[in-house]
VEXTOR-35323 format. One record per residue (C-alpha): residue number from 0; residue in three letters; x, y, z. Coordinates in Angstrom, 2 decimals. Example, Ala and Ser with C-alpha at 12.3 -4.5 7.8 and 13.67 -1.06 7.14 Angstrom:
residues 2
> num:residu:east:north:up
> 0:ALA:12.30:-4.50:7.80
> 1:SER:13.67:-1.06:7.14
***
This chain:
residues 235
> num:residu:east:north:up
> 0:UNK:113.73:80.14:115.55
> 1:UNK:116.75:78.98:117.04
> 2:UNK:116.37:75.65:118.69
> 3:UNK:118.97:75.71:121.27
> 4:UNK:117.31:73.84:124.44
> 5:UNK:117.97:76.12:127.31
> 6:UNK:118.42:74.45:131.40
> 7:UNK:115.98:75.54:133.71
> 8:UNK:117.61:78.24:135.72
> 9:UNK:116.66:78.59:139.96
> 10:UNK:117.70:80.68:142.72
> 11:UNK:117.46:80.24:146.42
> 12:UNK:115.00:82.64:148.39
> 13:UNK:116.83:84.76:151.03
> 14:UNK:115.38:84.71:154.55
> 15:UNK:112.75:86.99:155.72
> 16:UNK:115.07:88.90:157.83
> 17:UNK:118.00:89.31:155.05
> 18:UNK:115.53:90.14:152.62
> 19:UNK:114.18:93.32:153.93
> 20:UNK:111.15:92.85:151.87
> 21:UNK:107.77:94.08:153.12
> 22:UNK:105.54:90.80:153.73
> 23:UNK:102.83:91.27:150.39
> 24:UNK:105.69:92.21:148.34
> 25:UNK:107.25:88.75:149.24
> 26:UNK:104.04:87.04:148.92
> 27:UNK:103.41:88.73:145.60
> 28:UNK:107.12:87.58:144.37
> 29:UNK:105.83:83.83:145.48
> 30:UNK:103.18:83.96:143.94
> 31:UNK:105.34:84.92:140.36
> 32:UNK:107.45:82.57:140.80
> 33:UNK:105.37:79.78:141.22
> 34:UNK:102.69:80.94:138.05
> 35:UNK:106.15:80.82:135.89
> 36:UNK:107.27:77.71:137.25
> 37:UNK:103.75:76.09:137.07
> 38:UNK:103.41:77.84:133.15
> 39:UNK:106.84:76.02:132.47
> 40:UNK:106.72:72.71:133.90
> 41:UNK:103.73:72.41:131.31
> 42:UNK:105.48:73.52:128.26
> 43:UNK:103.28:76.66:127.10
> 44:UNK:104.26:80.35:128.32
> 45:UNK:100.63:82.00:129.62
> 46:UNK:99.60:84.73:127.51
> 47:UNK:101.19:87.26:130.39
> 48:UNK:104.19:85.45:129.84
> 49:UNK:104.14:86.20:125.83
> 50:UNK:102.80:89.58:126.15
> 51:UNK:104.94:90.79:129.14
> 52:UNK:107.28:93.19:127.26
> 53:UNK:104.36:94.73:125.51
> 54:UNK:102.35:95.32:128.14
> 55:UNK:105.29:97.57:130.10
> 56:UNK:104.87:99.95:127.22
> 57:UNK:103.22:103.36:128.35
> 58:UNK:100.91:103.83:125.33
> 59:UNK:99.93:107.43:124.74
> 60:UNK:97.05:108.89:122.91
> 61:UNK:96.39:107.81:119.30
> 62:UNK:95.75:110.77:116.84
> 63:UNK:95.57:110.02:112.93
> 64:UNK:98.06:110.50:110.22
> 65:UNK:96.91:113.72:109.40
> 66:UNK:97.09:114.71:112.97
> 67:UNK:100.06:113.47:113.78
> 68:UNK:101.62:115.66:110.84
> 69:UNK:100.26:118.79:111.88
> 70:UNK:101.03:118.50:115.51
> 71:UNK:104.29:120.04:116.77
> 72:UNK:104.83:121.57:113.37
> 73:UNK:106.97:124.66:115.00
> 74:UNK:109.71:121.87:116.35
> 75:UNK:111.75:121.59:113.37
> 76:UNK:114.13:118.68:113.68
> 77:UNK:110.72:116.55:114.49
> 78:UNK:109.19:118.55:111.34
> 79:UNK:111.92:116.77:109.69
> 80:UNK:111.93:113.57:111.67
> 81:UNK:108.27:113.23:110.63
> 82:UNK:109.09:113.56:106.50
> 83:UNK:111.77:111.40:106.86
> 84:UNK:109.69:108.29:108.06
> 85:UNK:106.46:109.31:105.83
> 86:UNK:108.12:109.88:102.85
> 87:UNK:105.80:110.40:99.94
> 88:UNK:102.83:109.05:101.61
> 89:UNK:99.92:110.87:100.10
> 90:UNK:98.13:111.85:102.92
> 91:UNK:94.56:112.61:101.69
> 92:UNK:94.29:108.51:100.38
> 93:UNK:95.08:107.76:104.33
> 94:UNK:91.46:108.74:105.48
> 95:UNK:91.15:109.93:109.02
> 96:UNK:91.52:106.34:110.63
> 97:UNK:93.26:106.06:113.98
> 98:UNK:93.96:102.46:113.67
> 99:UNK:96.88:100.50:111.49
> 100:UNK:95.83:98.30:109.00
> 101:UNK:99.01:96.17:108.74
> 102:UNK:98.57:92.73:107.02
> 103:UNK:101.28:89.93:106.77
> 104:UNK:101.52:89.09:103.24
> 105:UNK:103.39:86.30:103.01
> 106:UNK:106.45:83.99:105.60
> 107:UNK:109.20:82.85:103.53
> 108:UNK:111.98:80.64:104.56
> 109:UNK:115.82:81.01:103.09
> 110:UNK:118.47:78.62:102.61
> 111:UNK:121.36:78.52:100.90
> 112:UNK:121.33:76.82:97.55
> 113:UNK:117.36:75.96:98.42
> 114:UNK:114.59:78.30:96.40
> 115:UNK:112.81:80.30:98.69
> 116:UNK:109.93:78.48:100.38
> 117:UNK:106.76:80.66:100.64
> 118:UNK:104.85:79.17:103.48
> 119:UNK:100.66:79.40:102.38
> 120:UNK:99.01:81.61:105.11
> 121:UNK:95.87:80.63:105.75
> 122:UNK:92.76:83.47:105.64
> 123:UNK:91.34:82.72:108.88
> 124:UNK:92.58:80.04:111.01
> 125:UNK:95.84:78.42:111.95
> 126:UNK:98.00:76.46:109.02
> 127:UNK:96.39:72.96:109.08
> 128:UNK:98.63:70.23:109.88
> 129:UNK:102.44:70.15:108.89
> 130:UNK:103.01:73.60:107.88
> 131:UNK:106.66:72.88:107.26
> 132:UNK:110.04:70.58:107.15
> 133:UNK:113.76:71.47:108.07
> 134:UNK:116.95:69.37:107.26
> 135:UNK:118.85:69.04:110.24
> 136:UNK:122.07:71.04:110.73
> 137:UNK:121.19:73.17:107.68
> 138:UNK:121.63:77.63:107.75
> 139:UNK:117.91:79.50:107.33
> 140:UNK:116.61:82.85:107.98
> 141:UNK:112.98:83.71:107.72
> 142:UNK:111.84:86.66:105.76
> 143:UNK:108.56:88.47:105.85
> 144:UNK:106.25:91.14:103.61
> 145:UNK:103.91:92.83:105.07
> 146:UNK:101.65:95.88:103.79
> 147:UNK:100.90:98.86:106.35
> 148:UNK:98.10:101.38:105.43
> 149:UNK:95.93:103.96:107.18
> 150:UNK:98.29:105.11:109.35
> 151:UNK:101.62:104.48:110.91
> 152:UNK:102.16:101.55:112.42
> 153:UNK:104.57:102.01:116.04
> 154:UNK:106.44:99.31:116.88
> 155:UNK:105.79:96.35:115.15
> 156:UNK:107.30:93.19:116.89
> 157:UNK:108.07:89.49:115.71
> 158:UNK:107.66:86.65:118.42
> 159:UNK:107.96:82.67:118.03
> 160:UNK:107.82:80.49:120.46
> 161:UNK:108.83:76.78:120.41
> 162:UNK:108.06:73.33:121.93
> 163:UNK:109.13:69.78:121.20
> 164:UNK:106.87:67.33:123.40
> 165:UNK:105.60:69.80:125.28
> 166:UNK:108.66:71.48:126.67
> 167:UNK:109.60:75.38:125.38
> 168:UNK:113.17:74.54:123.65
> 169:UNK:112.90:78.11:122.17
> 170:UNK:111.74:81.75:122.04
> 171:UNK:112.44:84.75:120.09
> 172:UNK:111.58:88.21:120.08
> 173:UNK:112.31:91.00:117.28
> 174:UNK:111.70:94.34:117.12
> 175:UNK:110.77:95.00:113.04
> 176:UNK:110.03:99.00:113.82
> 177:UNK:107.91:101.58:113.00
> 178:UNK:106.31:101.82:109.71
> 179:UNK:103.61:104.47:107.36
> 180:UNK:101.51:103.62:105.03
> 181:UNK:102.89:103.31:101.71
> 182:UNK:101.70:101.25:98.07
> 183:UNK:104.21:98.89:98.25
> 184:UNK:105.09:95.51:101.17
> 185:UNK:107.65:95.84:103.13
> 186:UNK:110.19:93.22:103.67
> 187:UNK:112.40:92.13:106.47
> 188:UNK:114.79:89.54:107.36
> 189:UNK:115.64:87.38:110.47
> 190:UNK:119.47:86.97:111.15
> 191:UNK:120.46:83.70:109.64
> 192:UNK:120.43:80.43:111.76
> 193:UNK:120.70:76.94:112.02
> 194:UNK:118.40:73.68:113.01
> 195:UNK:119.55:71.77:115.60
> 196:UNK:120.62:67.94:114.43
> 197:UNK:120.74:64.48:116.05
> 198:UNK:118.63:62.14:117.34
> 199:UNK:117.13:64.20:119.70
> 200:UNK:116.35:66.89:117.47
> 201:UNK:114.94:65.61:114.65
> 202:UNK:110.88:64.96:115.16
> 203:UNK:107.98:67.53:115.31
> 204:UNK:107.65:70.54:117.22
> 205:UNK:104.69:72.70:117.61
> 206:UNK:104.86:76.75:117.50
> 207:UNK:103.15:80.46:118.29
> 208:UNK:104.24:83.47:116.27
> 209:UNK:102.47:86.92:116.52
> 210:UNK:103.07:90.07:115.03
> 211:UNK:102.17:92.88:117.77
> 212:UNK:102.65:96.80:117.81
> 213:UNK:102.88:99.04:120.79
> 214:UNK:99.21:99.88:121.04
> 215:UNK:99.17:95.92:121.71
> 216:UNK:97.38:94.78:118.54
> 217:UNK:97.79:91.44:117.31
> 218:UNK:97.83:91.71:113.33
> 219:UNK:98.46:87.66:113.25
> 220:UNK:98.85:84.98:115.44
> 221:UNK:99.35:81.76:114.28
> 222:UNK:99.71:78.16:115.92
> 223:UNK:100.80:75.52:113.65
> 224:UNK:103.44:72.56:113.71
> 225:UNK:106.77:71.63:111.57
> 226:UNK:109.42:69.21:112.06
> 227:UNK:113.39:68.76:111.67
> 228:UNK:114.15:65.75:109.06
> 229:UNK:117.73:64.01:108.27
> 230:UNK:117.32:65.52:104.80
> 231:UNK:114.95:67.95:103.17
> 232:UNK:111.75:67.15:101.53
> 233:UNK:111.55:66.33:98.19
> 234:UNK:109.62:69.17:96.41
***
């Protein structure tokens, strides 16, 4: 979650008559504009906002593992294609679900010459209050396990989104990929990077992740706070 605080960016709207725009196309552009400007003058992205890039997504129809296996089977290269991403999955302790069951096992942060912090995920709920300190200035990456059964999972994405008194100072997407159902977590890292420091950095900040797939599910969302310190906490 880099913290870099972006400046607003603006443009100037052409005329009517340079624009070439029919008239409800340029009142539907207006009307854009002025729900993101509105949704960022008060510091939280709408749920449209978040969920944008998801929601371009064309999903198709779902079919279960077992269908998905024997469908196509006479195109070879997917044939292959299909073993290579299932690997040894045994496909008879799947069931016939046509739903993911991905769970988020466990956030981690990683520093170096720090032990890895395990952040406690809460069963239901959001993390209750400070969920987490950073020394200022100081090189992280986040790392998360997660368990996928049932069937494959298309698409999984990573998104956090940032404010400090109310103002967005930071958002990230990742694409983590597409993943079957196997015994064992999987685990992926964030590309290392590093809290802001100074005055104006250091305090608390509040923050959103989710962890959404193409058919947009939400397999966690989470709201909690954390804040940047002149040192780290003493464990």
């Amino acid at each position: 979650m880099s913290l870099d605080v972006g400046a607003a960016s603006s443009s100037n709207n052409m005329g009517d008559k340079e624009s070439g725009l029919p008239e409800a196309t340029k009142t539907g552009v207006t009307e854009a504009a002025t729900k993101t400007q509105e949704a960022e003058a008060s510091g939280y992205a709408t749920d449209e906002d978040e969920d944008d890039e998801v929601a371009k997504i064309e999903v198709g129809p779902q079919f279960t593992l077992k269908e998905q296996i024997e469908k196509d089977k006479e195109d070879e290269s997917l044939r292959r294609w299909k073993e290579q991403l299932l690997g040894s999955v045994d496909i008879n302790a799947v069931g016939e679900s046509l739903e993911p069951d991905v769970k988020i096992m466990s956030i981690s942060i990683l520093s170096p010459g720090r032990n890895e912090l395990v952040l406690p995920l809460p069963e239901s709920g959001n993390p209750k209050g400070l969920w987490f300190s950073l020394k200022e200035g100081s090189r992280y990456r986040l790392k998360f396990s997660f368990m996928v059964s049932n069937n494959l999972v298309s698409g999984l994405r990573y998104s956090n989104t940032v404010w400090k008194a109310g103002v967005r100072v930071d958002s990230v997407k990742e694409m983590l990929g597409t993943f079957s159902p196997q015994a064992e977590p999987y685990t992926h890292e964030m590309p290392e990077e590093t809290t802001p420091s100074g005055i104006f950095a250091r305090g608390s900040y509040s923050a959103k992740t989710k962890f959404v797939d193409d058919d947009k599910k939400c397999h966690l969302d989470l709201t909690y706070t954390f804040d940047i310190r002149r040192e780290w906490p003493s464990t």
